[in-house]
N, C-alpha and C positions, 0 to 999 in steps of 0.2 A: 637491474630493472627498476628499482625504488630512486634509484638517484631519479629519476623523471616527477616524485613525488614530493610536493612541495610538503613540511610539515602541517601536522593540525595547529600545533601552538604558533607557529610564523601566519599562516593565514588559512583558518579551516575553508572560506570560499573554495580558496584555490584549490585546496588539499582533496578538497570533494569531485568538484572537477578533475583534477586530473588521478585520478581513482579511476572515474569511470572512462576515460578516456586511456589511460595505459592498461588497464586489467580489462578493455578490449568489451566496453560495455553496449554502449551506444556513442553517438555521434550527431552533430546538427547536419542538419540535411540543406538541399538549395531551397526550400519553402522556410522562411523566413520564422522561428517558433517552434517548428516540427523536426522530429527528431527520426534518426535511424539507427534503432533497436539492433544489435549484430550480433551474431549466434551464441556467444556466449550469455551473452545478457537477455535474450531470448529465452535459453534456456531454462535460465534460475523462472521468469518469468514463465515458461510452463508449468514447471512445477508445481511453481503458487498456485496458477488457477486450475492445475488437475486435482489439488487435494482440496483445494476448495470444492470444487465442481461436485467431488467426493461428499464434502461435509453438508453442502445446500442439497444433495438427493436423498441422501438417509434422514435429512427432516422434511421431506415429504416434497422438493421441488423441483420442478421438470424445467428443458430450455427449450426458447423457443428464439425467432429471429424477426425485429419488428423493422422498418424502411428507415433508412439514414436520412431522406428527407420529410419536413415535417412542413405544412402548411403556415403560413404566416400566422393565418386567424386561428387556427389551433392554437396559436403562445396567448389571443385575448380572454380567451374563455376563463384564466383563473389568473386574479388580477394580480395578486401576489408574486404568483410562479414569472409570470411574466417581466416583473417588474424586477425580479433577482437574475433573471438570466438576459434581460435588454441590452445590454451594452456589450456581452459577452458573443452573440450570436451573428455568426457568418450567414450571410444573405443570398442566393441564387435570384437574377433576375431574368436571365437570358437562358437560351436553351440551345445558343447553335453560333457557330464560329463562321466566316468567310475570307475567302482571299481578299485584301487587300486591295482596293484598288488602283494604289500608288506603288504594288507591289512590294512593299513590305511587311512580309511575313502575314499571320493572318489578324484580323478583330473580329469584335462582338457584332454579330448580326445584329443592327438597329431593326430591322420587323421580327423580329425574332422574340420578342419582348414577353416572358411569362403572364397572363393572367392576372394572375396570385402568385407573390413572392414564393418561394418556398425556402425553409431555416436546415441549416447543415445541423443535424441533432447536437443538442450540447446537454441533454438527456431526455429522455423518452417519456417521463411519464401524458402529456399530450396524444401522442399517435398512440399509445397504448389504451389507454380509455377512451376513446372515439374506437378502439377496433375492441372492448371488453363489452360495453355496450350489446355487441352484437351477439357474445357469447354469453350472455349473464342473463336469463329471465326466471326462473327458479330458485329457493335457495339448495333445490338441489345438485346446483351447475356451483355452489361454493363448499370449502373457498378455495379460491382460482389462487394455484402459489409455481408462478411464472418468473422463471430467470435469463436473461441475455447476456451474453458473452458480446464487446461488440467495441468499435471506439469511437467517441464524440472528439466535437470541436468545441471549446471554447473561446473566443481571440485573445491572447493575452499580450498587454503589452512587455512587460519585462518576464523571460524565461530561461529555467534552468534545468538542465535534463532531469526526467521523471520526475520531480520535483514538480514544474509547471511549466505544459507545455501546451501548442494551443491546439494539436491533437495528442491522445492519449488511448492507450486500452485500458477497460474496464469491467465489470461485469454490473449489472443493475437490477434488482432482484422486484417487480412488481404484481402485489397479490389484492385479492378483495375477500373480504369475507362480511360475514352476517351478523355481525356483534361487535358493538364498540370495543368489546372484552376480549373478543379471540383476535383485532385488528393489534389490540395495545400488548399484548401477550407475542406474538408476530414479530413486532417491530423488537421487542424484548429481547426475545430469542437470537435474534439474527444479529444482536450485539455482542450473546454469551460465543454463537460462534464465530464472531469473528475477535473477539478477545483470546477466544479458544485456540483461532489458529494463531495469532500474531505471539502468544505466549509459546505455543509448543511446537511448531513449527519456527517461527522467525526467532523464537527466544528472544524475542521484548516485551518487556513487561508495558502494561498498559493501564491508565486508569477507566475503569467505566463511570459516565457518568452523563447527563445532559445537557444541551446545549442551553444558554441563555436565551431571550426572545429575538436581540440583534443578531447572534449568529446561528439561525435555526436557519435549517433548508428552507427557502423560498416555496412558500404554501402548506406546508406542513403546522401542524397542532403541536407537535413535540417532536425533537432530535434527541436522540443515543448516539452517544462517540465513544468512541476509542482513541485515547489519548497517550501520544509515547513522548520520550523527551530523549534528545540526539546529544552524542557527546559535546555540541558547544551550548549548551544548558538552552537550546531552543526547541519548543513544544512539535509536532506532529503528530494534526489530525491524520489517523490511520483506517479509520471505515465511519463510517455514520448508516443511523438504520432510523426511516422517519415512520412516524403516526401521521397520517394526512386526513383522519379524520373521515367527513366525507365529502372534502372538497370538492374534488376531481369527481368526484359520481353526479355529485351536482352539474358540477361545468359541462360535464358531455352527458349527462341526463342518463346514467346507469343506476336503473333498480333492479329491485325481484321480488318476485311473490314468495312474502314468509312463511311459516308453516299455520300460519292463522289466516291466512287467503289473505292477508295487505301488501298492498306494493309500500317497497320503502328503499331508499337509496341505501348502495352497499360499502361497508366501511374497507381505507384503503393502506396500504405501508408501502414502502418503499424504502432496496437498502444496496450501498455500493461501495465496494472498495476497487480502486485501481492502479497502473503500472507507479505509482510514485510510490508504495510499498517497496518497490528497487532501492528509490532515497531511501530510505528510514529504512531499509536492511543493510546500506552501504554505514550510513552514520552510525549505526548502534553498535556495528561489530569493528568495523575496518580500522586498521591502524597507520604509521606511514611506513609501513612495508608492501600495502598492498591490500587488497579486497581479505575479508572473511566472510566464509558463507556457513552458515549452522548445517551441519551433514545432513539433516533431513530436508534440505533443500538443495544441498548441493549437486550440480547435477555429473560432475564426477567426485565419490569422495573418496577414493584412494587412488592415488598415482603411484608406478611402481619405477624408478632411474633405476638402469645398469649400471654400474661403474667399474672401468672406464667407459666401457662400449660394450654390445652385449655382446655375449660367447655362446653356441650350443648348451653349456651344462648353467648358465645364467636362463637362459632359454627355457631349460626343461623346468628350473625351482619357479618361474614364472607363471608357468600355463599351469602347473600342481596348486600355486596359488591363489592365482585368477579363477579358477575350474569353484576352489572352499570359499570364495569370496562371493563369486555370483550365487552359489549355491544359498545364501546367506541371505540373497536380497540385496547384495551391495555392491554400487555402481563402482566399477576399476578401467584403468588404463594402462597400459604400458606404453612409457613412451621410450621408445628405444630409434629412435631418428639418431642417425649415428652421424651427424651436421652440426647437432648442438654436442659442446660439452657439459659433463653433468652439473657444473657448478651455474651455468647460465641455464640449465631446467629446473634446477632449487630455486634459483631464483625467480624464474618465471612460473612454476607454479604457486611460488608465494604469495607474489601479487596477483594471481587469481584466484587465491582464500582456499586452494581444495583442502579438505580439512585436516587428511592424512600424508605422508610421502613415506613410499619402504623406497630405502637403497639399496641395491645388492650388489655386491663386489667379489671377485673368487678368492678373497681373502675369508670374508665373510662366510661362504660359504663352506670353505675351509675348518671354519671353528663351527658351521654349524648352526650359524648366526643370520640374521636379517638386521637394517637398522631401521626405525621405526619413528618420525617425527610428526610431530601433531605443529597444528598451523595456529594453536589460540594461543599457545603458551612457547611455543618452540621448541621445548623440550623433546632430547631425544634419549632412545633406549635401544640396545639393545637385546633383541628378543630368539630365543629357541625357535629354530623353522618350524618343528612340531606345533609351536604355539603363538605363531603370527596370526594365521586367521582369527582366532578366538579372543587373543590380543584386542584386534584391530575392531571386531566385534563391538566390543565391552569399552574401547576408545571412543568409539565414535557416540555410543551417549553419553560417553563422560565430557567430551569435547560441547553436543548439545547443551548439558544441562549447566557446564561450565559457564560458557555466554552468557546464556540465561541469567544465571545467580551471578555474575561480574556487572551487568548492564541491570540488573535489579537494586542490588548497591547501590550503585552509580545514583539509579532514580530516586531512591530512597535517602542519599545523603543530600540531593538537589529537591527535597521536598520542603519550603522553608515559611513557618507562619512570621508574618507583618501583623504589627499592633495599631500602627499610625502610616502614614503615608508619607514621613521621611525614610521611615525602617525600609518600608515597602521600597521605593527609590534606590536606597543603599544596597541590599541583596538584589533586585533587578540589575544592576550597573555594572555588579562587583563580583556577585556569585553567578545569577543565571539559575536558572533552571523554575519548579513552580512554586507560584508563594503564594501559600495557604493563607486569605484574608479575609475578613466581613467587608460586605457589600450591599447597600439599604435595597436593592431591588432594583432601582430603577434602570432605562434605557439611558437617561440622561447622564448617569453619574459612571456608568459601563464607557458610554463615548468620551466624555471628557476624561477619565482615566488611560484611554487609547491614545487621546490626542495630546496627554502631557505626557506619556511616558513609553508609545508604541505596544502595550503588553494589552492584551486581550481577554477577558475570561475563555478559559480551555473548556471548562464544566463545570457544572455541581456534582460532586461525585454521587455515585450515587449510595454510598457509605456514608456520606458527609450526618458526623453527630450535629443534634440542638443543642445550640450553645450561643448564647446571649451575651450579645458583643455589638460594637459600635461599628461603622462603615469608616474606612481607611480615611475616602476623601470628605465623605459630608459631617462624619460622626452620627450619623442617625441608624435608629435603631436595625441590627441584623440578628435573627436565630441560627445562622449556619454559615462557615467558611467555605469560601472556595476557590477555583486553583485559576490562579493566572501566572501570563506567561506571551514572554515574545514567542513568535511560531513562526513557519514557515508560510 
């Protein structure tokens, strides 16, 4: 199965690519940019968003479903917002098809012609506060902590599965509340948990930290990221969580009456992670054998091969197996399709990352024995039937926690301070990954660092110590380092 995978070291593009493409992930579809998600890859992708879905209700937030289409004049009302997602946004003008009158196939009704454009969402917060407006006159109607499951358009010209496409799924989490303090507290939280999941579920570690003023979300006061870095030492933004101030309240005119009887506009956040967590769960773990998936995401994580082929009495230590494994909480398979042989199901569960494989053979069974192979390290053991389950148990967070602490190394040896802006240059080129530097502040000195060397600031961490130091390119004065890095 792996011959079809090109190496990381020969050319990681390709290696990524054809990752998701043999381990049966997704696919480019005939819309030009747009992709088709296929069950496997679907799956991991439930996952993701059921223990999210999990983690945004137990702090306090419910779902709701707001209209894929959005009025034109809806993107002028907040000049910012608009001005970040203008070039990005698919346009509807027409509302109705006709035959042809040359009789080829059909076209766009010319009297057909919409009003008012309407924008294929490429995020919501617009239609959402023109319709909170309506829900919000008390502060005892806050605060409103409203999440959608849903997927946008962006138009993208150059795309790469889940990485960037120019539809995507995503979830987008929009609240209001009544205090600058409980907005910025909000937008806080919603970083720790999604830092929370991307460490203990995806087992990659992440930096938390803020975005600069050039790469803030479009109308926002301040960004929170989550920042990972991929095994070819490039950066991936992983969630962002914004303070919006009170932009948005203003632009579509939402107040409430405080508890001192004053109307006053209500403060807002906004926070979203989506399907490109597939990317940066492919690059952080996969190898060129094939996908790895961290078991608490995997959506089978033990597969059980017969060998040769199953038999009644392979049959029976199976079902006794599968019976202590589900009991457990743990998703299993048997795949006994007696089509493939067992060497071409090793291999092809390899390159779909399951995280476990028992083999059973009536030799095996014979001594008594099960054999037992973990998909991070390859290593295999021989285990007492009595003590497979509880084995496999106790594997499977050790397999978690393993990733985890391989791909935290990894981070941690790619975390690299620059003194000057030749250093800086040479570890960019040479090592990759982020390099810890001073930077005077400015917008100016952020763009022309992009435009000499394509690396970006990722964040300010938000750990980042006071330390009195000189700007890479201008030499003018900085109190505090921080992380750049080419990204995706």
């Amino acid at each position: 199965m792996a011959k079809g995978i090109t190496s990381r070291k020969e050319d990681y593009s390709k290696w990524y690519q054809d990752i998701v493409k043999e381990a049966s992930l997704a696919e480019h579809s005939a819309v030009r940019g747009c992709m088709v998600i296929k069950p496997t890859g679907y799956a991991i992708w439930e996952n993701m968003r059921d223990q999210l879905d999990k983690m945004f209700k137990e702090t306090g937030h419910v779902n709701a479903y707001f209209p894929l289409f959005i009025p034109k004049s809806y993107l002028s009302r907040e000049a910012k917002h608009v001005e970040g997602f203008a070039k990005e946004c698919a346009v509807i003008t027409h509302h109705r098809l006709m035959n042809d009158p040359n009789g080829d196939g059909v076209i766009v009704d010319p009297s057909a012609k919409l009003e008012e454009e309407l924008i294929v969402r490429p995020t919501s917060e617009t239609i959402i506060w023109d319709t909170y407006k309506n829900w919000i006159q008390s502060y005892r109607d806050l605060p409103l902590l409203i999440n959608q499951w849903a997927n946008v358009v962006r138009w993208e010209m150059r795309t790469r599965l889940f990485l960037r496409t120019t539809e995507f799924l995503w979830q987008e989490g929009h609240t209001a509340h009544a205090t600058k303090e409980e907005a910025a507290e909000e937008a806080e939280q919603m970083q720790r948990v999604y830092a929370q999941f991307a460490e203990e579920y995806m087992a990659m570690p992440v930096v938390k930290g803020i975005k600069s003023e050039n790469e803030r979300f479009a109308g926002a006061e301040e960004t929170y990221t989550i920042e990972a870095l991929m095994q070819d030492g490039k950066a991936l933004q992983a969630g962002t969580s914004h303070f919006l101030g009170q932009n948005f309240a203003k632009a579509f005119d939402v107040k409430f009456m405080n508890q001192n009887n004053k109307e006053e506009y209500v403060w807002a956040t906004s926070w979203g992670v989506s399907t490109r967590l597939m990317g940066a769960l492919i690059m952080t773990h996969s190898d060129d054998a094939g996908l790895i998936i961290p078991p608490r995401l995997a959506p089978t994580q033990v597969v059980i091969v017969p060998v040769p082929k199953p038999k009644p009495e392979i049959d029976e230590a199976v079902n006794k197996l599968m019976t202590e494994l589900k009991a457990k909480g743990i998703s299993v398979k048997y795949d006994s399709d007696p089509k493939k042989r067992p060497g071409f199901k090793f291999a092809e569960h390899e390159l779909r990352g399951i995280p476990v494989r028992v083999a059973i053979g009536m030799r095996d069974l014979d001594k008594g024995v099960m054999e037992i192979a973990r998909r991070d390290t390859k290593e295999k053991a021989q285990i007492p039937v009595a003590d497979v389950s509880s084995h496999i148990e106790q594997l499977l967070v050790d397999i978690q926690d393993n990733l985890f602490q391989r791909a935290l190394a990894f981070r941690d040896e790619h975390i690299t301070p620059a003194n000057d802006f030749d250093e800086f240059k040479d570890i960019l080129n040479n090592k990759g990954g982020f390099i810890s530097a001073h930077w005077d502040g400015t917008a100016e000195t952020e763009l022309k660092i992009k435009e000499l060397t394509k690396a970006t600031i990722r964040c300010i961490p938000l750990d980042a110590k006071e330390e009195a130091g000189a700007c890479i390119l201008t030499g003018k004065p900085s109190n505090k380092r921080v992380l750049f890095a080419k990204a995706y």
